[in-house]
C-alpha positions in Angstrom: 38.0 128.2 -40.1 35.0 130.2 -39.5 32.0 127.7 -39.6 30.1 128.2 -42.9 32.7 130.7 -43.9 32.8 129.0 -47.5 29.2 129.4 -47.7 28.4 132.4 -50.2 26.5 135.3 -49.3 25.8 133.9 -46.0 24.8 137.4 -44.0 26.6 139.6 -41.6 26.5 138.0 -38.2 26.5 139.7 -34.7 29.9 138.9 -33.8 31.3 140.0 -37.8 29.4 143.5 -36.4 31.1 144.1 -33.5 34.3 142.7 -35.6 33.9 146.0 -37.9 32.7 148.0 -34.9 36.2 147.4 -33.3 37.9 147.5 -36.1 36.8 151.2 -36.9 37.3 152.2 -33.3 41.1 151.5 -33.8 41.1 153.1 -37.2 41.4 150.0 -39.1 40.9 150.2 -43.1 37.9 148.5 -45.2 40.6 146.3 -46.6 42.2 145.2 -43.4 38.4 144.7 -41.5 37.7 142.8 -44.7 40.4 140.6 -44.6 40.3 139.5 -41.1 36.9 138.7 -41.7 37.7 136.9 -45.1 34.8 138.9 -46.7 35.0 141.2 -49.8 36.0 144.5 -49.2 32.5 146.3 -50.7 30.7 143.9 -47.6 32.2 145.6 -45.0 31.8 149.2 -46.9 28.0 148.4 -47.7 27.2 147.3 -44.3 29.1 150.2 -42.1 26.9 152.9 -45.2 23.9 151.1 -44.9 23.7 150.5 -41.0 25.5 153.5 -39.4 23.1 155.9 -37.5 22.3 159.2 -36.2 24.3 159.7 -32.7 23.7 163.9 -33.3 21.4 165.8 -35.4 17.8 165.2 -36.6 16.6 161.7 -36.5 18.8 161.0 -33.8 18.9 157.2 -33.3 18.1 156.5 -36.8 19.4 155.2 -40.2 21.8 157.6 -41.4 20.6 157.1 -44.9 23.0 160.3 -46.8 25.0 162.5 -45.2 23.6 166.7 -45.3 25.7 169.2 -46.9 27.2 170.9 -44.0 28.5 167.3 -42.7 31.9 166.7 -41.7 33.8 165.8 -45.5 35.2 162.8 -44.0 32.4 160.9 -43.7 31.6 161.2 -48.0 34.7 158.3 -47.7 35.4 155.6 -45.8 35.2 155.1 -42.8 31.3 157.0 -43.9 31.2 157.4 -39.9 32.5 159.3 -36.7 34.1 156.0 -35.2 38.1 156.1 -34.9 38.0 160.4 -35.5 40.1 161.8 -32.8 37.2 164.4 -32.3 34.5 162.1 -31.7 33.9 162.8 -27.8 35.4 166.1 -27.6 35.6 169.6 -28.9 33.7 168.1 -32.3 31.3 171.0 -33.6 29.8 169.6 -36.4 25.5 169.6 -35.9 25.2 166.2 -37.2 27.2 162.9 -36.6 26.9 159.3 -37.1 28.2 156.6 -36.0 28.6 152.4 -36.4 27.1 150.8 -33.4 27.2 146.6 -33.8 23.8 146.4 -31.7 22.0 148.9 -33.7 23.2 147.3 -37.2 22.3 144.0 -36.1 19.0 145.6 -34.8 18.1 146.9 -38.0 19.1 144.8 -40.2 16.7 142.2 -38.2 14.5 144.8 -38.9 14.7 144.9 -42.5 14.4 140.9 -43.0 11.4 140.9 -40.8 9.7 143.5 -42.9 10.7 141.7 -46.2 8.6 138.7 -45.1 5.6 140.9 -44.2 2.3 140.2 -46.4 1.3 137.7 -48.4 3.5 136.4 -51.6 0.5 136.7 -53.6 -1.1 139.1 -56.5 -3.4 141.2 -55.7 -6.2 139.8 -57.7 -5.7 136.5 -57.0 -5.2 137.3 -53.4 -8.6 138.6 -53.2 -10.4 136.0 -55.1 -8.9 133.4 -52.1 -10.3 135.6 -49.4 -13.6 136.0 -51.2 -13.6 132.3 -51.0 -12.6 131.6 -47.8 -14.9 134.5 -46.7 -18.1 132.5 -48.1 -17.1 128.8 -47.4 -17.1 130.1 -43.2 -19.7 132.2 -43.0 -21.4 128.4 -44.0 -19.6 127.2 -40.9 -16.6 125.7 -42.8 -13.0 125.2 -40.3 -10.2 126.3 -41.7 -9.3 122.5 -41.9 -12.1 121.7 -44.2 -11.3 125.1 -46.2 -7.7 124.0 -47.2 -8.6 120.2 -48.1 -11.7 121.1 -50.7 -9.9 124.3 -52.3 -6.4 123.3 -52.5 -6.4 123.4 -56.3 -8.2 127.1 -56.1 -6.3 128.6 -52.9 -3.1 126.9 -52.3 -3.1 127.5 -48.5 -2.7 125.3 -45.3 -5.0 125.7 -42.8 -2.3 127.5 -40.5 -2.1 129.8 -43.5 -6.0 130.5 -43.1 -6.0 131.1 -39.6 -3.5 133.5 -39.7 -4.5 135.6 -42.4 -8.3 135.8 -40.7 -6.3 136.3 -37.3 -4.6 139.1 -39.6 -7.4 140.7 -40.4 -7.3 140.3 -44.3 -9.9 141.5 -46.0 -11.9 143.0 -43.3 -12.1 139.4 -41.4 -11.5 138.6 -38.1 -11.2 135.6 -35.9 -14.7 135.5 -34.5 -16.4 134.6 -37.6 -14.7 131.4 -36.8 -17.0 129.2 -35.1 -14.6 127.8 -32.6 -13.2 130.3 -31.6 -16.5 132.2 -30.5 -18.2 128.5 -29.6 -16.4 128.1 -25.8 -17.7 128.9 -23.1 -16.1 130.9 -20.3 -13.7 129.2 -17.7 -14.8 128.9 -14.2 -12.3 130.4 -12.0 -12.6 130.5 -8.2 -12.9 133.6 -6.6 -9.4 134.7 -4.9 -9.6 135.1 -1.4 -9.6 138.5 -0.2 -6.7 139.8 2.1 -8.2 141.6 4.9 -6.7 144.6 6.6 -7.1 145.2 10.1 -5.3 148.5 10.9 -2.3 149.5 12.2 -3.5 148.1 16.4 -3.0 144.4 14.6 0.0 145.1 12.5 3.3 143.2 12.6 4.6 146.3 13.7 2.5 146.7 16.5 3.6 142.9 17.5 7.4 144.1 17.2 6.8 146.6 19.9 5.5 143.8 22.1 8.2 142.8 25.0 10.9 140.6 23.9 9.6 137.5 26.1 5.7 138.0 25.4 6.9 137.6 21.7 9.2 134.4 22.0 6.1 132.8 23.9 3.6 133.9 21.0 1.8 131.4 19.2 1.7 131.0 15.1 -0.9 130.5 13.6 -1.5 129.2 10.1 -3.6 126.7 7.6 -2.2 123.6 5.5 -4.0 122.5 2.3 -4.5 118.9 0.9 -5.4 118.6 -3.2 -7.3 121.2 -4.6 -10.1 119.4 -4.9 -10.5 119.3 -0.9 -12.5 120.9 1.4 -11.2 120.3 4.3 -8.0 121.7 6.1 -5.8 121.4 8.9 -5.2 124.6 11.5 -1.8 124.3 12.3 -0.7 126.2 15.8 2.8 126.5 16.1 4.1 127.3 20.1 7.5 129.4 19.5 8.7 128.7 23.0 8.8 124.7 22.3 8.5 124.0 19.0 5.5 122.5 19.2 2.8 121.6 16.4 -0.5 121.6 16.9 -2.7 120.3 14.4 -6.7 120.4 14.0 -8.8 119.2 11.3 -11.3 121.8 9.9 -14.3 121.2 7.6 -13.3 124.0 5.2 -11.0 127.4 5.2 -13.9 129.5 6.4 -13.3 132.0 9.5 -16.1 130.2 11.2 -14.4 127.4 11.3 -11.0 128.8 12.9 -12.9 130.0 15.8 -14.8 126.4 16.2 -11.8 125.1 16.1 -10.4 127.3 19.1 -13.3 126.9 21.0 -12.7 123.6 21.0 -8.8 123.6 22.1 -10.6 125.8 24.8 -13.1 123.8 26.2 -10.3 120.8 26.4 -7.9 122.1 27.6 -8.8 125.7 29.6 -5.7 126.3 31.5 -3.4 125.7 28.9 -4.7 127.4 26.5 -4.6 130.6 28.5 -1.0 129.6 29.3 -0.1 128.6 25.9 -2.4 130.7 23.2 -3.1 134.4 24.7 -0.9 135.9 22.1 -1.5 134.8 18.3 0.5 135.4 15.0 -0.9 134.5 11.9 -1.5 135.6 8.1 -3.9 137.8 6.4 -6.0 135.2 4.9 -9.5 135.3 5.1 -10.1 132.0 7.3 -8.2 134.6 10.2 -10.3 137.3 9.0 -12.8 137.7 12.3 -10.2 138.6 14.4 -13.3 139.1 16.9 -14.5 135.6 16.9 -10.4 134.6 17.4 -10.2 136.7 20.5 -13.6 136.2 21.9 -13.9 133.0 24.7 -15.9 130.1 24.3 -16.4 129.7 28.2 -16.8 133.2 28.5 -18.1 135.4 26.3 -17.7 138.6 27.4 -14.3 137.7 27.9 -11.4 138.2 25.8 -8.8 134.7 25.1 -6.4 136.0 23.3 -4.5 138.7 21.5 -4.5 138.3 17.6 -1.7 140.3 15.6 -1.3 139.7 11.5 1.8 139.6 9.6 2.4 141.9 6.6 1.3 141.0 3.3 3.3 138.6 1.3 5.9 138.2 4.5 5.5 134.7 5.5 9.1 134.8 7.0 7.3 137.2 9.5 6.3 133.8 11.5 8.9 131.6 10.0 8.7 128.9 12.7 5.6 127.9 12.1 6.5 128.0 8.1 9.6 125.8 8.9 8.1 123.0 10.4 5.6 122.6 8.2 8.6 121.0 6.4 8.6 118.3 8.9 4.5 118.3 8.9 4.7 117.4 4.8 7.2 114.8 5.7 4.2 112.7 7.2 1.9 114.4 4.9 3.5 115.1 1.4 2.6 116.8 -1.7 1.9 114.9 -4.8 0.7 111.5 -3.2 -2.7 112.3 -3.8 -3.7 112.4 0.1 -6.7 113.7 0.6 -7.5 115.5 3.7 -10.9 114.8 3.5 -10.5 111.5 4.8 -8.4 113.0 7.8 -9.6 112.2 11.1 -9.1 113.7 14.5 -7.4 110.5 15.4 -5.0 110.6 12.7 -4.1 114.0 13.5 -2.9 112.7 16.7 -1.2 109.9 15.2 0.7 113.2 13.1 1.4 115.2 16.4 2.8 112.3 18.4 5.7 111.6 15.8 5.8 115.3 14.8 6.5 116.3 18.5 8.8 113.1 19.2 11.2 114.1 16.5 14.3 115.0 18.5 15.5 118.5 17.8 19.1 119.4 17.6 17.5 122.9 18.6 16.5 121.7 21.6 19.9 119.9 22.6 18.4 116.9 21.8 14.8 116.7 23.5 11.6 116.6 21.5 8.7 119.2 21.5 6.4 116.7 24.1 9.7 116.5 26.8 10.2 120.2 26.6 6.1 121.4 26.7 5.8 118.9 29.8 9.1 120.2 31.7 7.7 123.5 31.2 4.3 123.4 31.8 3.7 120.2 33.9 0.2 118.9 34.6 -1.0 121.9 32.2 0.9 120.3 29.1 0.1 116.9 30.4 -4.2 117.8 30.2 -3.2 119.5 26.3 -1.8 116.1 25.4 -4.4 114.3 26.7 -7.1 116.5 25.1 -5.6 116.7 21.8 -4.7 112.2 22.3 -0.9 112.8 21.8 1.7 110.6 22.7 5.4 110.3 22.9 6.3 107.7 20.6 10.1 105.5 21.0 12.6 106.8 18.7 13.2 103.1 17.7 9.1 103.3 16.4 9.3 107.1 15.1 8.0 107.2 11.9 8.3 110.6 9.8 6.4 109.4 7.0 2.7 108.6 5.8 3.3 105.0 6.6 2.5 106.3 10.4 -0.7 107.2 10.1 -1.5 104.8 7.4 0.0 101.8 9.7 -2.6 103.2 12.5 -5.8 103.2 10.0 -4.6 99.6 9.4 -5.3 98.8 13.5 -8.3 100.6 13.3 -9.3 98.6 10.2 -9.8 102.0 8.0 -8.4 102.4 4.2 -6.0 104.4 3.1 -5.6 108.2 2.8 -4.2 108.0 -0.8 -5.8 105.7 -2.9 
């Protein structure tokens, strides 16, 4: 049985709608739609009259309250609607038409109960008299709260009850004569960082149009982030060629500090770095905003280091290496550990690149990121190791986790990143 089908009066559902909706479609009567419903027969009559709707005429869309005059004469009788008439889609030439649609009765019938419990179940005078009080006992400062517990014998009203008809805008009131609702004070909220635009010579499309090996041996370039509450960063450079991660600490996400933080790599490390970084991918964030002081050399400065291009806007797939192994990067350094990269030291980010770069990549048939940089590059890649103090650590003492670089603060007798 139906569930609460004994129950009296119990309303129409949705599915008892589209019940009577098929059930005219195939022509059915009121009696035989009733009884497979097991409702009365005037139920299913009074709902298809009362909820049937405009589909041609004036008011199209609408109740179809009475039928005009120059209707069709069927619909004075049941089935009161178009549905099931063999001349409903075609050659019909009648100026007005209705029909029973299950999603518009159930529309407006939720329509009408919503109505129903509009306003306040009140009388007039004594609704005003409440409001008169409630106006006078706030504009002395009274909450809400305090209005409902000294006049419940006079209004009769919770303090939801109060909010919302002041929220409502009864009697000319509104919520800001509430005093805590005016009484805060405006958030803080940081200022977003801007995206920067640097013209069609930088685009990602004027990357693509690069040869196909100057673009495998490109370099991406990107930021990683501690807690919100940090100020300092890493710069992550990711070499596409060997699928090698750099990492270098910066005092904040400030332009100015990307290009310190090149300079440096430069000055250590001069030949590499013209090997390794001349062509640079990165984001449009505004720590790679000065594009100029990216480009410009530290040893030189009249020279030009590098080639910078940016990726589109909200297309980090565009240098998806470096966005991939920052997977392995968060393995040592995860999110929601309460790390803080404040306390991250140059030595701990070589602690982070020596088991970063001795993870053994199936990519790579096997070999590590340091094996395949040195085969490449030779005593270059050797005097970038050295400069940046990375290692090639034992796969029986690889350690993908924080406990690497928290075992080496141990030796140096320094606390822990997360506290």
């Amino acid at each position: 049985m139906r569930k609460n089908a004994s129950k009296p009066y119990r309303r129409l559902d949705r599915s008892e709608r589209a019940a009577i909706e098929r059930g005219l479609d195939k022509r059915k009567s009121c009696r035989q739609i009733a009884r497979e419903l097991r409702r009365s027969p005037s139920t299913v009559a009074d709902e298809v009259a009362r909820n049937r709707t405009v589909c041609r005429g004036p008011n199209k869309g609408g109740r179809a309250a009475e039928a005009p005059d120059d209707a069709c004469p069927k619909l004075l009788s049941w089935p009161h609607c178009c549905n099931g008439c063999r001349f409903r889609r075609y050659h019909c030439s009648r100026r007005w038409r209705c029909e029973y649609s299950a999603a518009r009765a159930q529309a407006l019938a939720d329509a009408e109960l919503r109505e129903s419990r509009m306003g306040v179940d009140r009388g007039e005078a004594e609704f005003e008299r409440a409001m008169e009080l409630i106006r006078s006992d706030v504009a002395r400062g009274l909450s809400p709260e305090q209005i409902a517990l000294a006049r419940a014998a006079e209004i009769g009203a919770s303090a939801s009850t109060i909010y919302r008809w002041i929220g409502r805008g009864y009697a000319g009131m509104s919520s800001l004569e509430l005093r805590r609702r005016c009484g805060y004070k405006p958030r803080s909220h940081a200022e977003p960082s801007r995206q920067t635009s640097h013209g069609a010579a930088r685009s990602f499309a004027a990357f693509m149009e690069l040869p196909g090996e100057e673009r495998a041996a490109a370099c991406e370039m990107d930021t990683v982030l501690g807690l919100k509450s940090d100020r300092r960063c890493l710069l992550t450079l990711y070499l596409r060629a060997f699928k090698f991660q750099i990492a270098l600490p910066m005092p904040d996400k400030t332009a100015a500090s990307t290009g310190s933080a090149l300079d440096m790599l430069e000055k250590a490390a001069p030949k590499a770095f013209r090997r390794l970084f001349s062509l640079l991918l990165t984001d449009n964030g505004a720590e790679f905003a000065d594009c100029a002081g990216i480009e410009r050399s530290a040893l030189d400065p009249s020279a030009r280091r590098c080639s910078v291009y940016y990726c589109d806007a909200r297309q980090s797939q565009q240098k998806g290496g470096c966005e991939r192994n920052h997977v392995e990067l968060r393995k040592i350094l995860p999110k929601g550990r309460g790390i803080s990269f404040d306390g991250l030291a140059g030595r701990d980010c070589a602690v982070l690149m020596s088991h970063l770069n001795s993870e053994p990549r199936p990519s790579l048939g096997g070999m590590c990121a340091i094996d395949m940089l040195l085969a490449a590059l030779g005593d270059d890649g050797r005097a970038l190791l050295d400069a940046l103090g990375v290692e090639k650590v034992p796969y029986g003492e690889l350690d993908m986790s924080v406990g690497a670089i928290e075992a080496a603060r141990r030796e140096r007798g320094e606390g822990p990143l997360a506290p």
